[in-house]
N, C-alpha and C positions, 0 to 999 in steps of 0.2 A: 118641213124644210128639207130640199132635197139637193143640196148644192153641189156636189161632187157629182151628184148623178146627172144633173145640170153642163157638165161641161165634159160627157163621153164625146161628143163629137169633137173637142176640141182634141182629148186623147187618141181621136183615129186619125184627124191631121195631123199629129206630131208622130205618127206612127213609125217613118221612116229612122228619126229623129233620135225616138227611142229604141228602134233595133238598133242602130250603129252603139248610141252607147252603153247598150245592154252587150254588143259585141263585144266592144272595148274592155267592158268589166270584165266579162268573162274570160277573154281573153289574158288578165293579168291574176285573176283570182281562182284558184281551184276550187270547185263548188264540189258539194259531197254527193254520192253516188246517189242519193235518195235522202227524203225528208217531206214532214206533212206540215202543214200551214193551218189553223184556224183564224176564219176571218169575222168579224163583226161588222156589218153595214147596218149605219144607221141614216143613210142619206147625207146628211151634214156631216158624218165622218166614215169614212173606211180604214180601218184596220187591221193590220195582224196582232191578235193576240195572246198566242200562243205559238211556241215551233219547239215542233220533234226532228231531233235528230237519229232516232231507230222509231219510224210509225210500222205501227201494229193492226193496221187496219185495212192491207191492201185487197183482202178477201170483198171488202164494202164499194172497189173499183169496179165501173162498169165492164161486160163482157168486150163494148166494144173497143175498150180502151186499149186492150190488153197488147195488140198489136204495136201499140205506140209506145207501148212502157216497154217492152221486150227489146223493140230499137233501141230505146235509149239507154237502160240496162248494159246491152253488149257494148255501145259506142261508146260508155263509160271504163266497162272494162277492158278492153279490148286498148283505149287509148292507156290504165294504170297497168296492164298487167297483159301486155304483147301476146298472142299466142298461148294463152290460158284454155285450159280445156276442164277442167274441174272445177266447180264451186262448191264450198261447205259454209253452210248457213250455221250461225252458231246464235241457238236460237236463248228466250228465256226461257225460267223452268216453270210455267206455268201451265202442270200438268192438266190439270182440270180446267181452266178456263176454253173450252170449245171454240170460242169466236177466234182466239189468239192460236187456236193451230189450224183453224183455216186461212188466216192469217199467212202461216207457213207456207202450206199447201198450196196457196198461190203464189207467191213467192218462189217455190221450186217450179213452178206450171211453166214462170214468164224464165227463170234461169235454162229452163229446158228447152222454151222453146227457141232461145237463145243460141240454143245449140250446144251449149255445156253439161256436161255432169253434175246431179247435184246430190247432194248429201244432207244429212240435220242431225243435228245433235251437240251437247255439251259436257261437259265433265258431272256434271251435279245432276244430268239424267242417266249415269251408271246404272244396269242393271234394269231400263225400262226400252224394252223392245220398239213399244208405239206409243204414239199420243191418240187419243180418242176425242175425233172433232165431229161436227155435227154433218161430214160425211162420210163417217164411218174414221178408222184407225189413220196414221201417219205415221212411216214406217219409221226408226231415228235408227242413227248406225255408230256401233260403236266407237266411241271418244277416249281418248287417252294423253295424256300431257308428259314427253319425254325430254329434258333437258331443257325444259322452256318452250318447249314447240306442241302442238297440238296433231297429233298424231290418229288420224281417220283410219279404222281398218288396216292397223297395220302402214300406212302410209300417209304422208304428208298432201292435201290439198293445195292445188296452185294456187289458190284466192279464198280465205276467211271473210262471208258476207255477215258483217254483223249485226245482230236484230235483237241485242241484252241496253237497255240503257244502261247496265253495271251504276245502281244508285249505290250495292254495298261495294263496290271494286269491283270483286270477281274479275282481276284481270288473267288468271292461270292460264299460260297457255295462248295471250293474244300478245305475248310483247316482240315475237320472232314471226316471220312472214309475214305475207301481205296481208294486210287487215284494212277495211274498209265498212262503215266509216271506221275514222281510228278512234281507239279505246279513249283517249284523251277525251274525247266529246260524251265521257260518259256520268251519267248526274252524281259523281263520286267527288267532281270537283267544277264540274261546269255549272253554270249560274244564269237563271232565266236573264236576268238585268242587264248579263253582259250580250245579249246579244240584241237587245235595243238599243245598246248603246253603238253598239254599229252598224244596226238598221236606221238609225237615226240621220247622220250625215248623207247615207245614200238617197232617205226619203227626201232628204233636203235639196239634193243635185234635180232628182229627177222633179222634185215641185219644181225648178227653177224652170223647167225644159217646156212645161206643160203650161206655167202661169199661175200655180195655183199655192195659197199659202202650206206649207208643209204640216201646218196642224192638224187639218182634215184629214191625214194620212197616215195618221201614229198618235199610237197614247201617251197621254200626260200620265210619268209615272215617279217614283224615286224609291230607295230601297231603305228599309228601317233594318240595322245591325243588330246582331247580337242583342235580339229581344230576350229576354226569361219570362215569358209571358206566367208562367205560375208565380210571379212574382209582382206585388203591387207597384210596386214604385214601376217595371218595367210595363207594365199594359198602361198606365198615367202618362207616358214619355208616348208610347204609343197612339195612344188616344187623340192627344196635343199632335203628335204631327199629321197625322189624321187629319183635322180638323183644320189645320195650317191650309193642306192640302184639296180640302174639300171647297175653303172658299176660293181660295184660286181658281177652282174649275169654276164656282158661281159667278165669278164677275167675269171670266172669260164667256161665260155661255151668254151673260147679259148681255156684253158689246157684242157679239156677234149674232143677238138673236134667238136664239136655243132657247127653245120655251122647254126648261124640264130642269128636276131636283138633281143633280151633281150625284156619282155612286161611285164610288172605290170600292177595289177588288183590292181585298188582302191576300196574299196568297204565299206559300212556301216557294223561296226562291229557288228552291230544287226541288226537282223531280215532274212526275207528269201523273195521268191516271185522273184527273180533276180532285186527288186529294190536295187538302191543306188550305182549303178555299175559302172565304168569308166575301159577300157582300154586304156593304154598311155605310149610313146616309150620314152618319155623326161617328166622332171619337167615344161618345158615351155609350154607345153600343158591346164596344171589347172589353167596359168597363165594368158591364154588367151581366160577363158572361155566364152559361150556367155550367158546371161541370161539364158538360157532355161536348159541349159546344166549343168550349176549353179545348177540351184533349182533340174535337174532329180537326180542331185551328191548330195544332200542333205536330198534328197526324203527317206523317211522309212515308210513301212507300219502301217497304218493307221495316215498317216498323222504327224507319232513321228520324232522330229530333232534327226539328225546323230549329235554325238558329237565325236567318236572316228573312226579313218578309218584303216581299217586291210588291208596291201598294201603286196601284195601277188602276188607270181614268175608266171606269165601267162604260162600254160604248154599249146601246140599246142593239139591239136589233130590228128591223123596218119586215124583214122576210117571216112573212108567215104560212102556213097551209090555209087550205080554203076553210078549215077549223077553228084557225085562229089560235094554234100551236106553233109557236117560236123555232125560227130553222135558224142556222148560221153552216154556213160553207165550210167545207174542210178539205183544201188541195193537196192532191197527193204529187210530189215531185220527183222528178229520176232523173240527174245529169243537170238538176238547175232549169228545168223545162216542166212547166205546168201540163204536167200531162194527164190528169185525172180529177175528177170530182169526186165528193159525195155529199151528202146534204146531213147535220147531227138535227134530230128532230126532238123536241123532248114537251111534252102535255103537261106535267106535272113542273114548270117552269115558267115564266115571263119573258119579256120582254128583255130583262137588265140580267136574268140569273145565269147561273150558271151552267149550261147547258148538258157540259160531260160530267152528267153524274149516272147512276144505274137505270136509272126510267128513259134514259135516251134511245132513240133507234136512228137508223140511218137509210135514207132514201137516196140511190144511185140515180144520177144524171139522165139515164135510161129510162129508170121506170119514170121519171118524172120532168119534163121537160119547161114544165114552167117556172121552175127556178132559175132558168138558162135565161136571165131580165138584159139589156148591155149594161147592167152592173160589170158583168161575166167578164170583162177586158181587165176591168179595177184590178178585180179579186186576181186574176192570173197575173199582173205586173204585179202587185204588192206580194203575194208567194214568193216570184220569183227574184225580187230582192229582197226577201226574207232568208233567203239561198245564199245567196252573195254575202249578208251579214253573217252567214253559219259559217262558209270559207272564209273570213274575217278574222271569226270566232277562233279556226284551227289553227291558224296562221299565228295570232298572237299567243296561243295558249305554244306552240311551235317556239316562237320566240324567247315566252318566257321559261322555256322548260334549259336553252341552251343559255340562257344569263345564269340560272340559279345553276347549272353547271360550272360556269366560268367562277362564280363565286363561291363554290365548295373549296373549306379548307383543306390544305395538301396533309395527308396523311406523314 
C-alpha cells in the first residue's frame, strides 16, 4: 500500500500553492538557525519522527551540499545579527566521541566559508587544547565565563552558535549575548511531545491544501506522565494505556486497509542520542521487563531519570538497500530549508525498529542516489514544517517564560 506516494503528483500541482503558504508561515514564525528531521516512510504514511534542535551530524552532509548550507547559514545570521563577523560554536564535551568533532569541523568549514570567524569551545573543555576527530585534532580556544557572558580569548564573540542540547542545563555563560538556537530549546526542559503538538495543526492546514487526510502525515501519539516504572503499580497503568492505544491503531489500520500488527514506540520524552527507546506490540511486554531492559527504558542521556514517556505510532519503513537493510532519511535544515540529506542505515534492525542505535551508519545523498525515489518532495515538506513547529516551540516556551514573570511574587 502505497498511498501517499500515490498522490506526489498531486503535491507538484499544488506546488505553487504550497510555496506561498510556506511563505506566509515563515514570514510570521522565526524558524531556528538549524535543525535535523528523521523521517519514516512507510507508503501509507510519512512522517517525522523525531527532531533535533542542536544535530550532531553535519559531518554525514553531502560535499555537495555544502554550498547550499553556507548560504543559508550567513542569510540566517546575517538577518539575527547585522554585520557579525565572529562566530563561537559552543560545542558539547564529547571528548572522545570522533564522529561528533567532525561534526564540528564542518560546521566551522560552512561558518568560514561564510565568511566569518570561527572559534569552538566551552567552559567544561578548560585545559583541553584539541579534540581528536577522525581527521586528525580540532583546534578548541580558550573559554572563559565573566559576569555571565562567555568570554573567547580574552574577548567576547558577536554570535554564540550553539551545538550542546544542555539535557543537564549547563546554561553558564549563554544567558547574555546572542545565542542561537536559544538555550531555552535545550532538553533541560524542552519536551519531545510539545513539538507534535504543534506539528500537528500545521500537518493539518497543509493536508487541507493537498486533499489528503492528515493521518498519513503524522504519528498517532500521547504522552504517559510521571511514570515510576521501577514501581509495579506504575508499569500496570503503563501497560493498560499501552494497550488502550494499541487498539486504536488496529482498528484505524483495519478501515483503512493497512495489513500489518499496530507497534508503539515508548520513548523518554527528553532527550535524543536513540536512548530510552522501547518497541512493543502489547502492554504485557513493559510488564515483563527484565532488569537490564528496565534500566535501558529509563536511561536518558547523561545519566538524567526519564519521568514522562511519549508513546508514539511505530511507522515501518518501506526504504531499504539492495540488501534488504532498513534506511530512513534524516534531513539536515539551516534557516527552515531542507538543505541536505543523509540516509541512517542500520543491518542489525527491521523494518519497525529503532534505527539510531550503535550498529547504524549513514549513507550521503551523493554516494547513493537511489534513495533520491519522488518520495524526496514528502520528506523535504514534512522537515520543513517540522521547522515551523520548532519556531512554535520557542515562541511559546518565549511566552510562557514572560507569564511566570508577571506572576512572580513581589519581593
Amino acid at each position: 500500500m502505497s498511498f501517499v506516494h500515490e498522490l506526489s503528483s498531486v503535491l507538484e500541482e499544488k506546488r505553487e500553492e504550497i510555496v506561498a503558504w510556506m511563505n506566509k508561515k515563515r514570514s510570521d514564525i522565526d524558524v531556528p538557525i538549524y535543525g535535523s528531521v528523521d523521517i519514516r516512510d512507510a507508503g501509507w504514511k510519512i512522517a517525522v519522527v523525531d527532531a533535533n534542535q542542536f544535530p550532531a551530524g553535519f559531518n554525514n552532509t553531502s560535499e555537495s551540499d555544502l554550498p547550499h548550507l553556507t548560504e543559508r547559514i550567513a542569510a540566517h545570521i546575517e538577518r539575527h545579527k547585522p554585520g557579525c563577523e565572529w562566530v563561537h560554536i559552543y560545542p558539547e564535551s564529547h571528548t572522545r566521541n570522533q564522529g561528533y568533532v567532525e561534526n564540528l569541523r564542518t560546521l566551522c568549514n560552512l561558518i568560514e566559508r561564510a565568511g566569518y570567524k570561527c572559534t569552538v569551545g566551552n567552559p567544561e573543555l578548560e585545559g583541553i587544547d584539541a579534540l581528536n576527530g577522525l581527521r586528525g585534532p580540532l583546534p578548541l580556544h580558550e573559554v572563559e565565563v565573566i559576569d555571565d557572558a562567555l568570554i573567547v580569548q580574552g574577548k567576547s564573540p558577536d554570535f554564540i552558535l550553539l551545538n550542546n542540547d544542555l539535557t543537564d542545563g549547563g546554561l553558564e555563560g549563554l544567558s547574555a549575548g546572542s545565542v542561537l538556537p536559544s538555550p531555552k530549546m535545550g532538553w533541560y526542559q524542552r519536551k519531545k511531545s510539545q513539538h507534535f503538538d504543534f506539528l500537528r495543526p500545521l500537518v493539518e492546514e497543509i493536508s487541507e491544501i493537498i486533499g489528503i487526510e492528515p493521518w498519513h502525515l503524522i504519528c498517532d501519539s500521547f504522552v504517559s506522565e510521571e511514570k515510576c516504572l521501577e514501581k509495579e503499580a506504575c508499569r500496570i497503568k503503563l501497560a493498560e494505556e499501552v494497550d488502550v492505544f494499541l487498539a486504536h491503531l488496529s482498528e484505524r489500520y483495519a478501515r483503512l486497509g493497512v495489513d500489518r500488527e499496530p507497534v508503539a514506540y515508548v520513548k523518554n520524552n527528553r532527550g535524543t542520542y536513540g536512548l530510552g527507546i522501547m518497541t512493543v506490540t502489547s502492554g504485557k511486554q513493559l510488564l515483563n521487563l527484565s532488569n537490564r531492559k528496565m534500566k535501558k527504558l529509563m536511561y536518558g542521556k547523561g545519566t538524567t531519570d526519564v519521568e514522562d514517556f511519549l508513546i508514539q505510532e511505530g511507522v515501518p519503513t518501506l526504504m531499504k538497500t539492495e540488501a534488504g537493510e532498513p534506511v530512513e532519511p534524516v534531513v539536515y535544515l539551516v534557516d527552515g530549508d531542507a538543505s541536505s540529506w543523509f540516509y541512517r542505515v542500520n543491518p542489525k534492525k527491521d523494518e519497525i525498529g529503532n534505527l539510531n542505535s550503535p550498529s547504524a551508519h549513514f549513507v550521503s545523498s551523493e554516494d547513493d542516489r537511489s534513495f533520491m525515489t519522488h518520495a524526496h518532495n514528502w520528506h523535504a515538506l514534512l522537515s520543513e514544517l517540522s521547522m515551523l513547529a520548532m519556531g512554535l516551540e520557542y515562541a511559546a516556551l518565549q511566552q510562557q517564560e514572560l507569564v511566570d514573570l508577571n506572576n512572580e511574587p513581589l519581593a
